[in-house]
N, C-alpha and C positions, 0 to 999 in steps of 0.2 A: 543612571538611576537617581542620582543627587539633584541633579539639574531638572529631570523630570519625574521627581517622586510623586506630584499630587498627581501630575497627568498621569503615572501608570497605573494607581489606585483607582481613578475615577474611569481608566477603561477598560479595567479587569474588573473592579469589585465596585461599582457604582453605586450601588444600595451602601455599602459601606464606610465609603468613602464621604456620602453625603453627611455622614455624621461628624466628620472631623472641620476645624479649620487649620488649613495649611498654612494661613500667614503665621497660627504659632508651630512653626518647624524646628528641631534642635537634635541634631545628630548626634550622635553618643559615639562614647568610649567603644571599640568593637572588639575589645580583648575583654574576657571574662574567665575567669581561670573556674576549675573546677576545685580544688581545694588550698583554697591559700594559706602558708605561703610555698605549700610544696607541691601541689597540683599541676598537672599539664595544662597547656596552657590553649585556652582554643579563641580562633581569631575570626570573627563574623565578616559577612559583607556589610551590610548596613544595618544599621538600627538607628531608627527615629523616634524623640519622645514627639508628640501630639495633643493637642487638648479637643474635645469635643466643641461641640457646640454651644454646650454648657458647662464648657471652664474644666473638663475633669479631665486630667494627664491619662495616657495612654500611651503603648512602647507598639514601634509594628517593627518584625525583624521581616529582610527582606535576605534570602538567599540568594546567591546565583550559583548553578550547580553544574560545569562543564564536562563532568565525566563523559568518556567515549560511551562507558557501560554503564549505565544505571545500579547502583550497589544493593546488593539486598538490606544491608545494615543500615540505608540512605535514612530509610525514616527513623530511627532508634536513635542517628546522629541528629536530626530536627527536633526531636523529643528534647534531648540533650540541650540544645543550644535554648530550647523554651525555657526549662527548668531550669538554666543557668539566671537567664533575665530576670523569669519569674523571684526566683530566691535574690535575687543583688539586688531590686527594684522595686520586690514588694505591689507591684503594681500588674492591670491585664495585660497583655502581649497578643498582638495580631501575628498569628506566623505563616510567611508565604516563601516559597523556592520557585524560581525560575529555571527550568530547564533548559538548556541550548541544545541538545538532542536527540533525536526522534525517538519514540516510543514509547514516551510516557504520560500519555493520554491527551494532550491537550489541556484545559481548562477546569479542575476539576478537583474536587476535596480528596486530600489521603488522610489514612490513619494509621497510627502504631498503638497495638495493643500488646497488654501482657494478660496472661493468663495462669492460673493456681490452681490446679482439684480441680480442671476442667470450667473453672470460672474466671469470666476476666474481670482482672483488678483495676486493669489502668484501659482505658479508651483515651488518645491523644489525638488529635485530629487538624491538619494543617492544610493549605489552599496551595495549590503546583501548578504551573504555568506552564505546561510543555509549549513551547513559542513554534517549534519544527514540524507539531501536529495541528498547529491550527491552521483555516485556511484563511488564506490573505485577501480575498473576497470579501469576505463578513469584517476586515479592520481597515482596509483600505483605503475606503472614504470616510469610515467615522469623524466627525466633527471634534475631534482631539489632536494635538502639535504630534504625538508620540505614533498614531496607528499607523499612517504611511509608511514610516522609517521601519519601526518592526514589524511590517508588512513583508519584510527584506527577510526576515527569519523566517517565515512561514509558507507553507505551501502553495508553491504557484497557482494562480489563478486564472481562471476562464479566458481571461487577456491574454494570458502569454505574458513570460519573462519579460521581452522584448519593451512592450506596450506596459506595461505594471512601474516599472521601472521607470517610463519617462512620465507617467502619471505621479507616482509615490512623487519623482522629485519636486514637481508641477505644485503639489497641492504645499509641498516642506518649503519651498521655496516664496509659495505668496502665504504660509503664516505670518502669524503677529508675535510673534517671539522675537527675542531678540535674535542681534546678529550671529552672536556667541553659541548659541545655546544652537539656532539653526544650521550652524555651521557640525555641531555634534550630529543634527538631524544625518546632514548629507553626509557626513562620514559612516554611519549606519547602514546606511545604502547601496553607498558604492564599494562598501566592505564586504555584507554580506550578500551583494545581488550581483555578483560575479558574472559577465557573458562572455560567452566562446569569441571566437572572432568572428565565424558568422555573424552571431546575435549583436554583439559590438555594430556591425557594418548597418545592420538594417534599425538599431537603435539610432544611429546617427542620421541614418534618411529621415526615420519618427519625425526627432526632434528639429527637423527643416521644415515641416509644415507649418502653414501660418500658424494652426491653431499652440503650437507647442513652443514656436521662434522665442517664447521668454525664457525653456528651460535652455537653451546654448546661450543667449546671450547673459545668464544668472551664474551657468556652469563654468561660463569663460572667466566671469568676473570671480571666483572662486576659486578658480585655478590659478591665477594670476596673484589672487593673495597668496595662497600655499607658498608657490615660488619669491615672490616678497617676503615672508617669514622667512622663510628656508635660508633666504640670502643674510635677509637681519641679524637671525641666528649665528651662520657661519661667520658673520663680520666679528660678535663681538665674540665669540671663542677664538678667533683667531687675536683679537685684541688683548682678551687676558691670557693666551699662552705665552704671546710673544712680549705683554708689555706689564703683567700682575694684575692686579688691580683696578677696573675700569669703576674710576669716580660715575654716581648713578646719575649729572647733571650730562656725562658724555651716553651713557647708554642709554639715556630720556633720548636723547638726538636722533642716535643709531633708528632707534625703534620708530621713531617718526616718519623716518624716510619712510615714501610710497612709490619709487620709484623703480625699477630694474636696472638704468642708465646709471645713475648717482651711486646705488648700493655694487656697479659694477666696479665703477672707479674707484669708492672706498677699497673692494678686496684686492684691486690691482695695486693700491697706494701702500697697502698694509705691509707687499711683502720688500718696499724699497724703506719705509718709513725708519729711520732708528729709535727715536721717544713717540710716544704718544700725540704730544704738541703737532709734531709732523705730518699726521690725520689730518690736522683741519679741522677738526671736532672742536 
């Protein structure tokens, strides 16, 4: 959500989003106590200050809400976390919760009220994202780096698992985002768009067709980095257990490598090596 906070605003809340500029983006403090300095203490997912269009700061908190069960008290706790910002910040607050799921409606405003003598005093009212109720049809294609990937959370579509999945990656894959940020994409995907071993077999024919030959040849090269990391990794933890301290001119080196061959014979060399020097680093 860091990484693509304008993108999720502008394809949930479009209208709203058009008022803000995200180049001034500045993530906040996410602990806000309820009364300091003895209060409990409560810990947000995100909050971003924001300026409009016209220079005026603005706070959006963004929840993400995993419970298996949907809590009764959910909205009275969103209430909470408004009025904590509101009171520290002085300032409006956009409040939205993500849902991960199913059953809570999809797309759509909630509200927490109180009532007194049969009249209500407080009306609070917050924007919820159930991602598990919407269908992945209508975000699929949208012209945003974000809809494909959390298309992966949403309810299958007219395609099919199968076909959804090698399209999601198809479109994540020839964005204009960086490599970083895409490489978050495909983790989305392949995390939450799970296939049986069936599904697995006839995804892989899928992606043999001409029309698709870039998502294997995109997916190999992806996988290939993983494994290159993975190796990177294990090289210099094996270097600072066995040797303290790796100078950051040696682990500039490590990280460089791009190879499987080279990062092989480093971990082979690690476990004869006695000092550091002995690497070849």
């Amino acid at each position: 959500m860091r990484a693509f906070f304008g993108e999720f605003l502008e394809l949930f809340f479009p209208e709203v989003a058009a008022r803000w500029d995200f180049a001034r983006v500045v993530f906040l403090d996410k602990e806000v106590f309820t009364d300091v300095p003895e209060g409990s203490r409560r810990e947000l997912d995100l909050v971003a200050q924001v300026h409009t269009q016209d220079g005026i700061p603005e706070l959006i908190l963004l929840h993400i809400e995993v419970q298996a069960q949907r809590e009764r008290e959910f909205p009275y706790r969103m209430f909470e976390y408004y009025a904590l910002l509101r009171l520290s910040y002085k300032g409006p607050v956009f409040p939205v919760v993500v849902y991960l799921v199913a059953g809570t409606g999809g797309l759509r405003e909630t509200s927490y009220e109180e009532r007194l003598f049969g009249q209500a005093i407080l009306t609070f009212r917050f924007q919820s994202v159930g991602l598990p109720d919407l269908l992945s049809d209508d975000y699929r294609a949208v012209d945003n780096p974000l809809a494909p990937a959390l298309s992966a959370l949403m309810q299958p579509g007219s395609l099919g698992r199968t076909l959804q999945k090698a399209l999601s990656l198809r479109q994540t894959l020839g964005s204009p985002v960086d490599e970083a940020r895409k490489s978050l994409l495909i983790n989305i995907i392949e995390t939450y768009m799970r296939l049986s071993e069936t599904e697995e077999e006839e995804f892989r024919r899928l992606i043999r067709r001409e029309e698709l030959q870039e998502v294997t040849q995109m997916l190999t090269i992806y996988e290939e980095r993983g494994i290159i990391k993975g190796k990177r990794d294990a090289l210099l933890k094996l270097l600072r257990f066995k040797f303290g301290d790796v100078p950051e001119a040696v682990a500039a080196k490590v990280q460089a490598i791009d190879t499987e061959a080279a990062l092989d014979t480093l971990l082979e060399r690690v476990l004869q090596a006695n000092t550091l020097p002995d690497m070849g680093l």
